[in-house]
MARDOTI-722082 format. One record per residue (C-alpha): x, y, z; residue number from 1. Coordinates in steps of 0.001 Angstrom, whole numbers. Layout:
<atoms>
       c1       c2       c3    n
        X        Y        Z  NUM
...
</atoms>
This chain:
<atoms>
       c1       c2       c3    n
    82445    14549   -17609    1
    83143    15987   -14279    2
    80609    18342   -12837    3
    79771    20233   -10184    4
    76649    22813   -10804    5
    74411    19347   -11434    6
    74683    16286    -9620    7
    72807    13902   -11316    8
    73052    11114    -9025    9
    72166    13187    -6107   10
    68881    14166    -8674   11
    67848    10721    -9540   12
    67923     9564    -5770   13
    66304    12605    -4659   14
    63535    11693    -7448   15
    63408     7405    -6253   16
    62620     9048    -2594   17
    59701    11510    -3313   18
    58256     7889    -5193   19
    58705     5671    -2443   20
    57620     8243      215   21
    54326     7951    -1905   22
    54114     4843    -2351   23
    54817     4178     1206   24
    52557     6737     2548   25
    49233     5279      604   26
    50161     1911     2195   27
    50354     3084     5401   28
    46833     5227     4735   29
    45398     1807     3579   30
    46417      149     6181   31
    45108     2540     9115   32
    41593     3119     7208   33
    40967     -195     5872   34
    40239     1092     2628   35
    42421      843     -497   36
    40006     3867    -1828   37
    40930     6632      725   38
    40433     9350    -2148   39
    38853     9683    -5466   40
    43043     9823    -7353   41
    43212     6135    -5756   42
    40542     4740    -8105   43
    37934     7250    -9627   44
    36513     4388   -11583   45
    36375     2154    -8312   46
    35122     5062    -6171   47
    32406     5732    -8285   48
    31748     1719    -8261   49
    31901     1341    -4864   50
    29536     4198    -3640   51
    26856     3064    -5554   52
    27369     -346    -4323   53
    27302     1424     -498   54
    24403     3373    -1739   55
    22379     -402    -2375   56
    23745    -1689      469   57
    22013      536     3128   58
    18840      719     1192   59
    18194    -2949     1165   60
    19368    -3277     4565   61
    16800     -668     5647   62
    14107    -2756     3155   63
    14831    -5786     5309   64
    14124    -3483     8652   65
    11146    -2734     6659   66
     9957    -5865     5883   67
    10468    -7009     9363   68
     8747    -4060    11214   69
     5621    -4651     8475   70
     5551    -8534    10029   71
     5592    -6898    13272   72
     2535    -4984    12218   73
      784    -7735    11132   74
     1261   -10084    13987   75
       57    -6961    16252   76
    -3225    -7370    13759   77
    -2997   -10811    13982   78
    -3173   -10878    17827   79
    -5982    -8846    18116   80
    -8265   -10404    15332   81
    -7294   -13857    17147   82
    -9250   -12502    20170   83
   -12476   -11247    17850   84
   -12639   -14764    16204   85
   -12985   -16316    19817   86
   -15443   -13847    20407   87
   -17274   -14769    17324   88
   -17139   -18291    18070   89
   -18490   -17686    21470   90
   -21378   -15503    20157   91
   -22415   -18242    17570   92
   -22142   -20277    21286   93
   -24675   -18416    22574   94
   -27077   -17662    19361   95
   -27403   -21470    19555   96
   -28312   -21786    23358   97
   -30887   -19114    22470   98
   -32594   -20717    19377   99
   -33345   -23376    21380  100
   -36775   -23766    22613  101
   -36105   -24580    26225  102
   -35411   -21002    27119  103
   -38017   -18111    27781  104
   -37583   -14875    26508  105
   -36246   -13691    29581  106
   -33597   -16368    29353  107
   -32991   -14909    25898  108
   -32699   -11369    27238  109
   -29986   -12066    29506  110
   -28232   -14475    26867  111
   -28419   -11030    24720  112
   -26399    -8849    27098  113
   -23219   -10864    26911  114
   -24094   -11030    22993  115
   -24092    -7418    22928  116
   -21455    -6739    25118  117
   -19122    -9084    23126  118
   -20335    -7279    19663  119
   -19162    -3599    21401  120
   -16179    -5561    22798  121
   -15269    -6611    18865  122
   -15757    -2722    17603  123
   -13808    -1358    20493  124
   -10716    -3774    19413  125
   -11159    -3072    15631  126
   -11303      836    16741  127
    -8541      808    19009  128
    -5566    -1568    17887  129
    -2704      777    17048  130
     1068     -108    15729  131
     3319     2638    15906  132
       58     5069    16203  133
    -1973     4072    13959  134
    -4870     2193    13396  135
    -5025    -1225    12092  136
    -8818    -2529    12200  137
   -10860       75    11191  138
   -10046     -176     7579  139
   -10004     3621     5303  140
   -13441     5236     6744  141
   -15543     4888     9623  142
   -17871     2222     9171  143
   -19951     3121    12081  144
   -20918     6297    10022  145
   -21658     5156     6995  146
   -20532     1352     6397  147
   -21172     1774     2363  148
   -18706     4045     2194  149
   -15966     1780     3806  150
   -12891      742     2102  151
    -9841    -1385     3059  152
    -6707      144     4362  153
    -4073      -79     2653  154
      141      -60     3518  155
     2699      190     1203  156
     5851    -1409     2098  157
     9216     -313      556  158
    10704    -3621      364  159
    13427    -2976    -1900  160
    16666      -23    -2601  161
    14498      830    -5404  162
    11328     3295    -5191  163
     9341      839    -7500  164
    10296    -2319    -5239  165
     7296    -2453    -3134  166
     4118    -4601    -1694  167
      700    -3446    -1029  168
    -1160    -4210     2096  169
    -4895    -4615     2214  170
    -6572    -4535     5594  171
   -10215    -5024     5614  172
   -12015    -3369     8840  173
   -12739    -5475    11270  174
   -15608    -3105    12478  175
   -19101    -5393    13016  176
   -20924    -2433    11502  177
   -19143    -2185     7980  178
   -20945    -6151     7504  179
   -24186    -4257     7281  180
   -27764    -6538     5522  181
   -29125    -2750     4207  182
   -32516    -5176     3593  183
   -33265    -6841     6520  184
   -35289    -6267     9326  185
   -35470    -8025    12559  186
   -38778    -7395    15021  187
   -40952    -9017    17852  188
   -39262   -12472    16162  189
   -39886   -11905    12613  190
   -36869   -11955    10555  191
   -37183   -10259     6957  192
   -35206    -9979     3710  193
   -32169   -10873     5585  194
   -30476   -11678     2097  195
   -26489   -11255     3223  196
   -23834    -8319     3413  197
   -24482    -5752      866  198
   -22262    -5742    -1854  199
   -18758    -4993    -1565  200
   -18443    -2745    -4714  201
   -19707      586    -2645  202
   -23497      723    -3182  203
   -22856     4731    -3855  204
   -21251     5616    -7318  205
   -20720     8782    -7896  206
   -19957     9365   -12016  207
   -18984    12895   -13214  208
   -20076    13987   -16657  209
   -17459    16826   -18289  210
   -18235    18628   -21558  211
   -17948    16556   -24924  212
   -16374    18190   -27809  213
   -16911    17084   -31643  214
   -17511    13481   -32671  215
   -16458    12188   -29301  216
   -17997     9657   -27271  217
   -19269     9261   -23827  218
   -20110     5180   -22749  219
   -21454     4639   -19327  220
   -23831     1355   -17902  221
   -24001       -2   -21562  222
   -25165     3060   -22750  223
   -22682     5237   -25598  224
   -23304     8547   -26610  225
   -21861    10354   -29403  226
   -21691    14120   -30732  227
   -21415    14420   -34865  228
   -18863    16792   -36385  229
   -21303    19982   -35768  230
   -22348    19222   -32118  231
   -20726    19688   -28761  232
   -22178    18727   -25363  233
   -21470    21080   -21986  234
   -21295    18357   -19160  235
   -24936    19614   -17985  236
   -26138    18722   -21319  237
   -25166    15587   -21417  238
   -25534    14354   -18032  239
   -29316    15821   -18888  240
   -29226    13862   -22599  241
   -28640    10694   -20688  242
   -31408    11032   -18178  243
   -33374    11552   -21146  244
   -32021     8332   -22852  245
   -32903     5896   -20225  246
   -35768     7425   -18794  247
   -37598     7206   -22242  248
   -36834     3247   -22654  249
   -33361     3619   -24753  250
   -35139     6272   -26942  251
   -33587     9561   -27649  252
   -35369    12814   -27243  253
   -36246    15502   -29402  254
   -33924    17527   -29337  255
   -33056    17118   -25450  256
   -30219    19240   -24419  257
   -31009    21944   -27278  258
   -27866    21282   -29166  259
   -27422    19527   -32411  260
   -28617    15975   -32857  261
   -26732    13438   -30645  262
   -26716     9610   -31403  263
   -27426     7245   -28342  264
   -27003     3608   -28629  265
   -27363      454   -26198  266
   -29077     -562   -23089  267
   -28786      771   -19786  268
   -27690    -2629   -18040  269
   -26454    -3618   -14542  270
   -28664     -796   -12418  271
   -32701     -787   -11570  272
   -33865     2392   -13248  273
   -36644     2219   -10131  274
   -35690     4202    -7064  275
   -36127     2415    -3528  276
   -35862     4201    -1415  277
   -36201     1741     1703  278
   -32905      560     -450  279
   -29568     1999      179  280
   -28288     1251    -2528  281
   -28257     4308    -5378  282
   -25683     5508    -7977  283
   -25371     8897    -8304  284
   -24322    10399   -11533  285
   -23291    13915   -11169  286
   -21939    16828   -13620  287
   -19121    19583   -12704  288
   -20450    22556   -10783  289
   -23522    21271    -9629  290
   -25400    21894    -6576  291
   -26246    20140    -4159  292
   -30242    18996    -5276  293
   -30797    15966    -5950  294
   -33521    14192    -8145  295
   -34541    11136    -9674  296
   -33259    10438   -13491  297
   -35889    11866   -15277  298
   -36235    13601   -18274  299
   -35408    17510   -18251  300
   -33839    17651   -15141  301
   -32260    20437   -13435  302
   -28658    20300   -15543  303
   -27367    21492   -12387  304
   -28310    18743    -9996  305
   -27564    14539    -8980  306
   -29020    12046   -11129  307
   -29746     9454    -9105  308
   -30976     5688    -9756  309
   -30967     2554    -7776  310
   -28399       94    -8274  311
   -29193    -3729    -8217  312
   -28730    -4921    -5268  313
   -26601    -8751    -5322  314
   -27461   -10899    -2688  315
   -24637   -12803     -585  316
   -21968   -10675    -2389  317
   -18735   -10460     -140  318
   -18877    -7006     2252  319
   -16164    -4408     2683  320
   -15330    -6006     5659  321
   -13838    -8667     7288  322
   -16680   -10562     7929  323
   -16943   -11909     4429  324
   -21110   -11793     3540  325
   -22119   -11635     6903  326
   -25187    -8985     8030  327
   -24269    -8428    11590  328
   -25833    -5023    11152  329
   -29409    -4285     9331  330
   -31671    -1714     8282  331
   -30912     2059     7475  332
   -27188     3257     7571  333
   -25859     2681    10758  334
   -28146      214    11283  335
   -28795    -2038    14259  336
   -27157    -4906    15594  337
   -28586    -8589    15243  338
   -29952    -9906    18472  339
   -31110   -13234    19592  340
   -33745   -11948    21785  341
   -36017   -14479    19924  342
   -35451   -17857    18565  343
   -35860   -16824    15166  344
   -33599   -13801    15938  345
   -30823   -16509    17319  346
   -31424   -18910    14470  347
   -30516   -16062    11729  348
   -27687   -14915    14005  349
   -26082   -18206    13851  350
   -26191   -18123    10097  351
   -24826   -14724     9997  352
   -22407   -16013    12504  353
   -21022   -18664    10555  354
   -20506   -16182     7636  355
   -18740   -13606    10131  356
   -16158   -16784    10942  357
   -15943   -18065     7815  358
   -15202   -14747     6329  359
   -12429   -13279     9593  360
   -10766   -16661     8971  361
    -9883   -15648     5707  362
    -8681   -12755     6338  363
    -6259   -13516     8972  364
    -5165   -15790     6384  365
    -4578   -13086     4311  366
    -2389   -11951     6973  367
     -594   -15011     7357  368
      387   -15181     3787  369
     1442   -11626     3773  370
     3918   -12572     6696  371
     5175   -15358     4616  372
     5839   -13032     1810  373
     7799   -10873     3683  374
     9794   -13282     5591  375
    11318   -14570     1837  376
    11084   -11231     1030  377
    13738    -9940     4160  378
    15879   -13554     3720  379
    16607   -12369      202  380
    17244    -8887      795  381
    19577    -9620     3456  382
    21357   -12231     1003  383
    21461    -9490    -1610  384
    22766    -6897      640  385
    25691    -9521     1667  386
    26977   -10412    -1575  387
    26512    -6928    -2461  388
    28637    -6533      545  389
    31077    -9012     -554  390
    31978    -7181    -4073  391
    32289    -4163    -2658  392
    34910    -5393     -545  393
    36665    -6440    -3291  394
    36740    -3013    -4893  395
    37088     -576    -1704  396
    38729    -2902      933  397
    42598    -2399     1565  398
    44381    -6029     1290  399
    46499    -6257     4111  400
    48616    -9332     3044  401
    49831    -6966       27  402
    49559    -3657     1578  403
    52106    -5225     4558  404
    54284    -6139     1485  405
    54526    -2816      -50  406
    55123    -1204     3026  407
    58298    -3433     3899  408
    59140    -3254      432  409
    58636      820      539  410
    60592     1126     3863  411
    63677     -650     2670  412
    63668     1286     -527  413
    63343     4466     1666  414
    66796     3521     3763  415
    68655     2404      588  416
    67295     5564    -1712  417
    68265     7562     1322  418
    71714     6102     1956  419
    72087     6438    -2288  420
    71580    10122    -2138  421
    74163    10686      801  422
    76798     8827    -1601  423
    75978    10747    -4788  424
    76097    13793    -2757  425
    79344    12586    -1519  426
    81384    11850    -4602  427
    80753    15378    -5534  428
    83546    16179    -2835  429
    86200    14638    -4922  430
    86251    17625    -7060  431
    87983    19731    -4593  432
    90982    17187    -5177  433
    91641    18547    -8307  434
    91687    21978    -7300  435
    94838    21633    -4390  436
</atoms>
């Protein structure tokens, strides 16, 4: 049938061009970006892929950075508690030239100086090494004001894409005072109760009572309490009913906190009930809202106040410091510095000493396995991130050997399409033949 209104041909070419000008156009896109996914209509299902996969890729990339500026951190550590272990070793040098009984105390004075100056030198590192601000050394607290209180300092290191993917660092301080002999006593050559570094579990517990409802149960130092179905504690009353309960020998009161009748069981284990007070080492047990008193764990004490007792103290017991069980400080909190300002004084100092060496060498061992951790740790991160790389690549990356292809294939197509709808739109001229 012989038309004229619809030209079919002319139609269909029309149609094979507006294809090929698409096809051809996302080859040419792919091939200027790179990507075969230059929108989400190219591949929502690969585009959703391949962003997460980007996503992974930059966070463990930036783990690795992390990994690599904590080994940076710890050599800067490292460095620094290199130098304080040559001091150490050069102190124990000179607490064995003093014990020896060729020297006069004058001798020893002047050995002492350079003793004490290296000790001050040792704080002023642990107080002042900084990496990117911050201190390293000086562990949580400040050991100079109350070493019992110290605690480790701790990093966390993100060394993963994932939040949970991390490693803890603990960095003991390498402040002298925080190795602190709360027993011992040095004077005019008499060294006493020098019995090591006070424990490191901190000497000064602090336990809060709260209110006990029915038949619940409160267990503390081997000692359990327990209301019946009728009674209920407030947490003055019991903090009080346990005073009561080891102060009378593991025997409940009458009646103690005016409430009901509680059941106490066990033995108060693992503190001395007897307060020392030449001792500094006490466990205070204290209720909400009290005040600030503070008594001995007696019987009928002020429900509002701290119930104090001495905790035992453990001889030799590793310190919150670097200097493993070392006393390079004694007496009352701050304490005082050894000295070796008499042989005996030197003698004991070399003991300490060897602790104090002993104890800094493990720790910078510490710090040497930590860099070994994260050295695999960045290696494998890096090899994740590249074969994460690598399958992304295969989802998101244009292939140029094909996308060349379909753009000479799309370009010929587009002349010969072209040239097709120039003929179709040419036969339609014969038509006017049959109307001369």
């Amino acid at each position: 049938m012989t038309t004229i209104n619809t030209n079919v041909s002319s139609l269909i070419a029309k149609n094979a061009i507006g294809q090929n000008e698409k096809a051809m156009s996302q080859a040419m896109t792919r091939l200027s970006t790179g990507s075969r996914i230059n929108s989400a209509k190219d591949d929502a299902a690969g585009l959703a892929i391949s962003e997460r996969m980007s996503s992974q890729i930059s966070g463990l990339n930036m783990a690795a950075r992390n990994a690599n500026d904590a080994i940076s951190m710890l050599q800067t550590a490292d460095g620094a508690t290199k130098e304080i272990s040559t001091m150490l070793g050069r102190m124990r040098e000179l607490a064995v030239q003093a014990a020896s009984g060729t020297y006069t105390s004058s001798d020893r004075t002047a050995l002492d100086l350079e003793f004490g100056a290296l000790m001050t030198e040792i704080d002023r590192i642990a107080d002042n090494t900084e990496w990117n601000g911050a201190t390293l050394l000086a562990g949580a607290t400040d050991a100079t004001v109350d070493p019992t209180a110290e605690s480790a300092l701790t990093k966390t290191i993100q060394i993963g894409a994932d939040s949970s993917q991390t490693m803890v660092l603990s960095l003991n301080s390498w402040q002298p005072e925080v190795a602190l002999d709360s027993d011992a006593g040095y004077s005019s050559g008499t060294v006493s109760n020098a019995n090591g570094g006070d424990p490191k579990v901190g000497e000064v517990q602090a336990v809060t009572f709260s209110a006990m409802g029915n038949s619940e149960t409160f267990t503390l130092a081997g000692v359990t309490i327990t209301t019946d179905a009728n009674d209920s504690f407030t947490a003055a009353q019991l903090a009080t009913l346990f005073a009561s309960y080891v102060d009378n020998g593991n025997a409940v009161a009458a009646n103690p906190t005016g409430t009901g009748d509680p059941v106490a069981s066990g033995t108060f284990s693992g503190y001395d009930t007897a307060v020392d007070g030449s001792d500094n080492t006490k466990v205070n047990f204290t209720n909400t809202g009290r005040t600030n008193a503070s008594k001995t764990l007696v019987e009928g004490s002020d429900p509002n106040s701290v119930y104090t007792i001495a905790a035992a103290h453990v001889a030799g017991t590793e310190n919150q410091g670097a200097y493993g069980s070392a006393g390079l400080f004694y007496g009352s909190t701050p304490g005082t510095r050894i000295d070796i300002t008499y042989a005996n004084h030197a003698s004991q100092a070399v003991t300490e000493l060897d602790h104090a060496i002993n104890g800094a060498a493990a720790e910078r061992a510490k710090y040497g396995a930590y860099m070994s951790r994260l050295q695999h740790a960045s290696d494998n991160l890096t090899n994740v991130a590249t074969n994460t790389a690598a399958s992304r690549s295969q989802i998101a990356d244009a292939d140029y050997a094909a996308e060349t292809t379909e753009l000479a294939r799309t370009q010929i197509i587009s002349q010969a399409s072209t040239a097709m709808l120039a003929q179709a739109n040419q036969v339609k001229q014969t038509v006017l033949a049959l109307l001369k």
